[in-house]
N, C-alpha and C positions, 0 to 999 in steps of 0.2 A: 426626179430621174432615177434614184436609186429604187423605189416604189414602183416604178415601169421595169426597171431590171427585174424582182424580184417575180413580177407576172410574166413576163416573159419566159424566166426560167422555170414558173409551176405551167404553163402551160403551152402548147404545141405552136400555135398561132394565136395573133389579138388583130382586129382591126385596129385603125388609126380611130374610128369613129368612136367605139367603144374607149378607149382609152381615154379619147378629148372628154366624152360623157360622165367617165369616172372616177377622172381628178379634173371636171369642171373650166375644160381653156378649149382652146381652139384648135383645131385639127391641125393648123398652121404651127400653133406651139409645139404640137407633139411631135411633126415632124423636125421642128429646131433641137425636139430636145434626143431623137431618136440619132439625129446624126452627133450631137454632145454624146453622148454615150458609145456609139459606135469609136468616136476621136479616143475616149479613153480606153480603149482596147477592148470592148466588149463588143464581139460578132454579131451583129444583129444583122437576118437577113429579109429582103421584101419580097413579099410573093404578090405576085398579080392575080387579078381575075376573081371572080363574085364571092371564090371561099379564100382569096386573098388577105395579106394584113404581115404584121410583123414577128418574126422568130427568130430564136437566139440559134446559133450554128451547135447542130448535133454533138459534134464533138469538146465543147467548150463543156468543162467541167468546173464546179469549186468544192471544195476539202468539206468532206462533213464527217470525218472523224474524229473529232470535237464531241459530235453527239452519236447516242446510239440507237438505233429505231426505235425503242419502248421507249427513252429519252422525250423525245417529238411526238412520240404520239401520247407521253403523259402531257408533257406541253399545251398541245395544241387539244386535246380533252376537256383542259380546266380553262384555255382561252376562250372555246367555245361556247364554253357553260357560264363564265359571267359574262359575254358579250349577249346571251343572251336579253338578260336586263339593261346590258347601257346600247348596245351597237353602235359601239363606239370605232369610225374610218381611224386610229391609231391600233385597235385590236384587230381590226381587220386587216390594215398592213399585217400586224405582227404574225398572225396565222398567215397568211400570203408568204409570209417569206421562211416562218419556217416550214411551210406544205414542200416549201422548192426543194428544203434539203433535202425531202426523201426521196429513194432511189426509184427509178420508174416501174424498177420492177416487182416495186413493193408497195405498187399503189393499191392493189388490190386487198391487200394484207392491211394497210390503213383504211380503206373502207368496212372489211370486217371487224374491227378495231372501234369502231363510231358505232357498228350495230349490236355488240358486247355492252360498252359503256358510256354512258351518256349521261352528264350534268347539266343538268337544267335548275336553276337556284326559286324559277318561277314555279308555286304549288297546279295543280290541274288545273285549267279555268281562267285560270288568272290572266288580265290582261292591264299592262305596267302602264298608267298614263304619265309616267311621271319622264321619259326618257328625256322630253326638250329640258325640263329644268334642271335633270342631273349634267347634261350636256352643257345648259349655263354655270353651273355650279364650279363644274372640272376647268372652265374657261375661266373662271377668276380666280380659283385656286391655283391653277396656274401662273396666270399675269398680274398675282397679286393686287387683285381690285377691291374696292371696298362693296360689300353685297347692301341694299339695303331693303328688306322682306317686312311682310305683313304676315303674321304667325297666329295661328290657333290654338288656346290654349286645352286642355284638359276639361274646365270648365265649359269651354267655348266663347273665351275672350278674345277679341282680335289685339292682337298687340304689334307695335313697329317697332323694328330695331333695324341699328346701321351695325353692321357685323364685318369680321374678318374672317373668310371663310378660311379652315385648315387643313380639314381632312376629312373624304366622305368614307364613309364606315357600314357596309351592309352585315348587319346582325339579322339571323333565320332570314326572312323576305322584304326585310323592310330597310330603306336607308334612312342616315343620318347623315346630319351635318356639324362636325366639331369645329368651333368658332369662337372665337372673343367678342363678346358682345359689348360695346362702348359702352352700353344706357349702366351694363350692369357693374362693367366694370371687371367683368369674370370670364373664364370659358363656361360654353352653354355646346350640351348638343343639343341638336333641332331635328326631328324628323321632319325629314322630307316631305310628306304626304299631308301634314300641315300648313305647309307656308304656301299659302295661296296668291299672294304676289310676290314676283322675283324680280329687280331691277339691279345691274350690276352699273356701277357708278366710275365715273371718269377718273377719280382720286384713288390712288394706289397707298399700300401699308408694305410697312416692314415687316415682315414675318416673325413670329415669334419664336422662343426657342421650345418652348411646351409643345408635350405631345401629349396624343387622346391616351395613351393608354397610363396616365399616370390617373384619367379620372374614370368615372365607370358610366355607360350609359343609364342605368337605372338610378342614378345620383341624383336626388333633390334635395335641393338645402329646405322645401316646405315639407316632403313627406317623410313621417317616423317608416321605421321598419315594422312591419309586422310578422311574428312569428306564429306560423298557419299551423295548425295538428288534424288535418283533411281526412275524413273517413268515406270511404270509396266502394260502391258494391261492387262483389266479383264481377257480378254480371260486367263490367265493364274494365275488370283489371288489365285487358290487351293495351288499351287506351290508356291505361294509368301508367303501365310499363315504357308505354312509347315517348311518353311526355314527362317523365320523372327518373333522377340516374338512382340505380337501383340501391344504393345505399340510405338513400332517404323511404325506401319502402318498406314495412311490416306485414305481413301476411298472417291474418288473424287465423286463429283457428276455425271458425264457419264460414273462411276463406272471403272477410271481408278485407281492404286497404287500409293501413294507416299510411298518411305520408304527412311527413313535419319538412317544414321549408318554408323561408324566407321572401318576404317581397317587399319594394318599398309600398306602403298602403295609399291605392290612390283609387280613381273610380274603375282602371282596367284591372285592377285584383278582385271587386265587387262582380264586375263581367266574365270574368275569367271562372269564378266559381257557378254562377249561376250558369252557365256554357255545360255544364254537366248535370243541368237540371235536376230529377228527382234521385240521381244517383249517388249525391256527396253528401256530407253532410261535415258541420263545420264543428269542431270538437272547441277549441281553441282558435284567438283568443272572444270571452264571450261577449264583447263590442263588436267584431266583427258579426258574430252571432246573429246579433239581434239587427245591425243593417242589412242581413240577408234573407232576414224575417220580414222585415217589413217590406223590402224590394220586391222579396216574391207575394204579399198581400197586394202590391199596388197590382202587378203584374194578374194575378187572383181577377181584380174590380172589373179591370180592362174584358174577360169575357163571361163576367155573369151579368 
């Protein structure tokens, strides 16, 4: 009911139809819950006839000097932009109801507002297949359910674990899932985009008191760190700049790059450098050297 209020107050009129269609009940419900809310003191009035349906009484006002218009429209900017990746019907109430607070006659000023700035967390192109399983995810994180997934490792090991989901985490485009995993006995995060089966289980956990940000996404108890000394041609320093915080950059004098930075070493550091193809080259350390030698001979074989 309070969800019906909030659309009623972002918009002039709704039918009964639309409403039963967009919280999923019956035209009959909507009408029981249309007069519930009217009981509580909120005006709602019925217009008849084909552009008919329900609307709140003109003069009904509520307080939104709480917030201030740049207030709501930072709000509702950054609501936009991660509903993008989940669309998620809880973010889409919350943008519903804070749209209501703005004033009507500032509706126009929010629409130029949306075509200034716009947060989008998805890169061009991109298309999220992942929404139904973040949407399971956020359901047991929630209700406290025990998860139990079929996970892909690095290698390309199928592995099963019964997990306690805790916390989903989107770092640059990609999610995670921080979890206690039984088998191991530890928290683990899990990228999303790996776990190819998801089944949320009838038996419920107690929450732990740990939180993700005591561990680090790039944490593996198998991979050492390696410390990279990357040489970069100009030719591509826009790129180097945009991908690297400038304190890790050197600018040689025949304006090639150095950049020194850390990674844990696993096979997406091998991919990561070869991803700049004949433009890097690897100074340091010289084991990574020589697997980037031979990566790029196998690579070589493949077109002669």
């Amino acid at each position: 009911m309070l969800a019906i209020t909030v659309m009623l107050l972002n918009r002039d009129r709704i039918s009964a139809r639309e409403l039963a269609d967009k919280f999923e009940v019956s035209i009959r419900t909507v009408y029981r819950d249309i007069e519930a809310i009217n009981m509580a003191g909120i005006p709602i009035i019925s217009y008849s006839g084909s552009s008919g349906g329900f609307g709140i009484m003109e003069n009904y006002k509520i307080d939104r000097q709480l917030l201030t218009l740049n207030d709501m429209l930072a709000m509702l900017t950054a609501l936009k932009g991660i509903n993008t990746s989940l669309e998620d019907k809880k973010l889409d109430s919350a943008i519903e109801k804070i749209s209501s607070l703005v004033p009507k006659e500032k509706s126009e000023e929010m629409k130029l507002h949306f075509e200034k700035m716009v947060i989008d967390i998805l890169p061009w192109g991109y298309v999220d297949k992942h929404k139904d399983k973040l949407k399971s995810i956020q359901n047991a994180i929630a209700n406290n359910f025990l998860v139990n997934i079929e996970y892909s490792s690095l290698k390309g090991e199928r592995i099963e674990r019964t997990i306690e989901p805790m916390t989903l985490i989107l770092k640059g485009y990609s999610w995670y899932l921080f979890a206690f995993c039984r088998k191991r006995n530890d928290y683990r995060f899990f990228r999303v985009s790996r776990i190819k089966t998801l089944k949320i289980l009838e038996q419920k956990f107690k929450r732990r008191e740990e939180s993700y940000t005591s561990y680090n996404i790039d944490d593996n108890p198998a991979a050492k760190t390696a410390n990279l000394v990357l040489k970069f041609s100009s030719k591509i320093r826009v790129k180097v700049e945009d991908y690297f915080n400038e304190e890790r950059i050197e600018v040689l004098k025949n304006g090639d790059i150095l950049v020194r930075v850390s990674f844990p070493e696993d096979e997406w550091v091998y991919s990561f450098i070869l991803s700049y193809g004949e433009y890097v080259e690897v100074l340091e350390p010289p084991h990574i050297k020589k697997i980037i030698q031979e990566k790029a001979k196998k690579i070589l074989q493949k077109y002669i």
